[in-house]
Backbone bond lengths (Angstrom), bond angles and torsions (degrees), N, CA, C in turn:
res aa  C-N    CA-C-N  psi(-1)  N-CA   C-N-CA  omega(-1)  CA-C   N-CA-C  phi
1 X - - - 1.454 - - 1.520 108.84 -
2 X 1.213 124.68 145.81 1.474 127.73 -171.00 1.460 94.61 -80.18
3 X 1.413 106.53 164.39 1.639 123.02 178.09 1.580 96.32 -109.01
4 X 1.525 112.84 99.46 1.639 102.12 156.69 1.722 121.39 -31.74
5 X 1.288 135.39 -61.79 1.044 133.46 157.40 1.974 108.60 -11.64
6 X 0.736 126.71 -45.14 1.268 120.91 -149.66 1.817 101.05 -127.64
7 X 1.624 97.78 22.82 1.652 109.31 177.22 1.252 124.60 -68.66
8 X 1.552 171.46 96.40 1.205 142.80 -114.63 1.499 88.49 -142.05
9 X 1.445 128.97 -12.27 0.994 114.50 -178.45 1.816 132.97 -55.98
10 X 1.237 132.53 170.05 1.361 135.62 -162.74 1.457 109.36 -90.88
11 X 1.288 146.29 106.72 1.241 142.84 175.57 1.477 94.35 -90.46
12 X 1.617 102.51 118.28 1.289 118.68 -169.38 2.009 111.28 -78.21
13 X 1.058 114.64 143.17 1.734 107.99 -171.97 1.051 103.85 -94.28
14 X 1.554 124.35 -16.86 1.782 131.67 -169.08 1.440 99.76 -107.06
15 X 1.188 138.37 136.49 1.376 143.24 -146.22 1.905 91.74 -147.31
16 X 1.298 118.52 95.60 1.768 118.28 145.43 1.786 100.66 -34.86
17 X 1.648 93.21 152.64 1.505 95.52 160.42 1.318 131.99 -40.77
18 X 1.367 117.53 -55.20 1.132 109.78 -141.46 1.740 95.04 -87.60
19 X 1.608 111.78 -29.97 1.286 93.40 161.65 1.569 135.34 -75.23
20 X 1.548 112.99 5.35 1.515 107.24 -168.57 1.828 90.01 -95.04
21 X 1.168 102.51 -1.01 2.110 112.61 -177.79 1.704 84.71 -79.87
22 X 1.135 102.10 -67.56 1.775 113.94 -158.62 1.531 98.15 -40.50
23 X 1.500 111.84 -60.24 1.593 125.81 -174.32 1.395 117.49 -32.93
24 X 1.840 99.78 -38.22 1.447 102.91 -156.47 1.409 99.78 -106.90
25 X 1.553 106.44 -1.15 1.780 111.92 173.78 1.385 103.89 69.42
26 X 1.064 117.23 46.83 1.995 137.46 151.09 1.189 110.73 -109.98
27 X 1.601 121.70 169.52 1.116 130.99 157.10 1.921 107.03 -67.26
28 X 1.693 110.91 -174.70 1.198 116.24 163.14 1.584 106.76 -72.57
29 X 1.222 111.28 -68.32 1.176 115.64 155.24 1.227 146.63 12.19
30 X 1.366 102.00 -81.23 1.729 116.84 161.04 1.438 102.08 -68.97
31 X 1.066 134.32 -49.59 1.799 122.10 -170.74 1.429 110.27 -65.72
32 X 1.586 119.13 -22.36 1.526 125.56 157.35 1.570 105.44 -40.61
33 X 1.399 88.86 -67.70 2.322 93.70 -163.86 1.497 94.89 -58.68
34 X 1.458 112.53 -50.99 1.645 101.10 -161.38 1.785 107.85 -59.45
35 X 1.354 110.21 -50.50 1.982 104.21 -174.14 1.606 98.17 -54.17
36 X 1.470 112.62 -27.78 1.668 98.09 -165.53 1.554 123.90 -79.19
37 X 1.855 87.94 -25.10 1.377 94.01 179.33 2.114 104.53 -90.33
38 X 1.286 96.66 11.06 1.973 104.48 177.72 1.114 120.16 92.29
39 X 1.490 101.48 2.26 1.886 105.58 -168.81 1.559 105.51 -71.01
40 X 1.407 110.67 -20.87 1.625 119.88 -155.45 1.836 99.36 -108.88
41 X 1.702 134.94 132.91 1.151 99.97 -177.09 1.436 108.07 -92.68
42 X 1.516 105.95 -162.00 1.588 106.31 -139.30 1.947 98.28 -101.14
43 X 1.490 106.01 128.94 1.445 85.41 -172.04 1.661 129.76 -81.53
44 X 1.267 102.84 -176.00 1.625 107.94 -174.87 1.318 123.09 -71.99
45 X 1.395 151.15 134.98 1.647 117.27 153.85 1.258 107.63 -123.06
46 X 1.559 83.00 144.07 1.479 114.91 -161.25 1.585 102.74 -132.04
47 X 1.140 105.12 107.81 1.840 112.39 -162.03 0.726 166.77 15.94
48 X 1.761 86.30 56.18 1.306 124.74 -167.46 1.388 132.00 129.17
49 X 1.402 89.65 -24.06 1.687 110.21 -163.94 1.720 100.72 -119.50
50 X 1.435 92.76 148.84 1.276 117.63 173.00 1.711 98.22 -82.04
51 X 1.649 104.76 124.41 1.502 99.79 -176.05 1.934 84.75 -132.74
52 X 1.638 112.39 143.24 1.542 111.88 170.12 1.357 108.01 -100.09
53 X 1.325 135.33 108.85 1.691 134.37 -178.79 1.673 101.55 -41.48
54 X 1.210 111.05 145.92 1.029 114.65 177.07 2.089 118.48 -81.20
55 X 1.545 86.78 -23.84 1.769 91.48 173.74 1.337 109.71 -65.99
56 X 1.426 116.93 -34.88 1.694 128.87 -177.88 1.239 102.08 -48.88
57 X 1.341 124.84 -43.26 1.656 123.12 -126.10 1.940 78.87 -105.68
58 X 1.297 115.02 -22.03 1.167 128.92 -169.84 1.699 101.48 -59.99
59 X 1.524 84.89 -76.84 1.983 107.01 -169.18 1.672 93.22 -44.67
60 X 1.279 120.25 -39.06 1.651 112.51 -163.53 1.775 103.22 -71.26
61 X 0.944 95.26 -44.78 1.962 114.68 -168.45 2.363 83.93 -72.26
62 X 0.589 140.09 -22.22 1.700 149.28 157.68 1.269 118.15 -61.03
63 X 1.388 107.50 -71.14 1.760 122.39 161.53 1.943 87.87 117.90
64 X 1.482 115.55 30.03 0.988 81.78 169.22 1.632 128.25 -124.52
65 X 1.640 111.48 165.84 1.383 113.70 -132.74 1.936 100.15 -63.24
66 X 1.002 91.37 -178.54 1.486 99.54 -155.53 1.486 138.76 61.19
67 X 1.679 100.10 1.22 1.521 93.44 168.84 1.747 132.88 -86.22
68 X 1.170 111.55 16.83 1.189 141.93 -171.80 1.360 116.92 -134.66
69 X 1.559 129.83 166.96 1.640 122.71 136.92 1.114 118.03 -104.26
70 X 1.665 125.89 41.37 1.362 131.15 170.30 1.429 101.31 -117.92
71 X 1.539 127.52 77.62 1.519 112.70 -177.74 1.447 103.92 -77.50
72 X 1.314 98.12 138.99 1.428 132.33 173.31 1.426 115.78 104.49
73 X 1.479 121.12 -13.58 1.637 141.61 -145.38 2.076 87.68 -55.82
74 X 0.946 114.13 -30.71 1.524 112.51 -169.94 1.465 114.29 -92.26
75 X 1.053 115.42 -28.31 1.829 128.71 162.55 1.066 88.07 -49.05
76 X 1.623 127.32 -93.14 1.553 164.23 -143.38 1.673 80.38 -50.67
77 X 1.054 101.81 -63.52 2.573 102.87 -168.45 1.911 93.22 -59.90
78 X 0.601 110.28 -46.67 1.844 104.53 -176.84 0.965 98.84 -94.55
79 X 1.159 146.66 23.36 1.479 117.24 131.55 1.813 99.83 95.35
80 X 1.434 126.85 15.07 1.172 103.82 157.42 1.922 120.06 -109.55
81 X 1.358 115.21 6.10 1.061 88.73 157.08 1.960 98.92 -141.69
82 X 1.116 136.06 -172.99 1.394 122.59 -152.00 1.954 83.55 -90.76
83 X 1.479 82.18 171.75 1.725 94.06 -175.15 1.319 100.66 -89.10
84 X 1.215 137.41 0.49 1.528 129.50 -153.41 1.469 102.17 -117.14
85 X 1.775 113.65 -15.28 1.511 125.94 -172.28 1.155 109.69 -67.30
């Protein structure tokens, strides 16, 4: 069995869709509605391609502010401040 310790492989920082969905433990799908409706931030392109930074996908999956242009959108979904504010 391999020793994680001794893993050498490349953890990529630029994330395709469907893996920046997987990352964040959504479907493609749902990370469709959520970036469209702004919940998700907006990705990079980088030659050609739509790439999602992986620090982005980070701060959002954190809740912290500026990882979005919906400030507060994650307060407001859990319930600490109202959704309508």
């Amino acid at each position: 069995m391999p020793n994680p310790a001794n893993d050498n492989r490349v953890q990529p920082r630029g994330l395709r869709r469907a893996d920046a969905a997987a990352y964040l433990g959504i479907s493609p799908s749902h990370f469709d509605g959520q970036r469209k409706a702004g919940n998700i931030p907006a990705p990079r392109q980088m030659l050609g391609v739509s790439i999602w930074d992986r620090t982005d996908l980070d701060r959002l999956f954190d809740g912290a502010t500026g990882a979005n242009d919906n400030d507060g959108y994650w307060d407001r979904a859990c319930g600490s401040e109202s959704l309508n504010s």
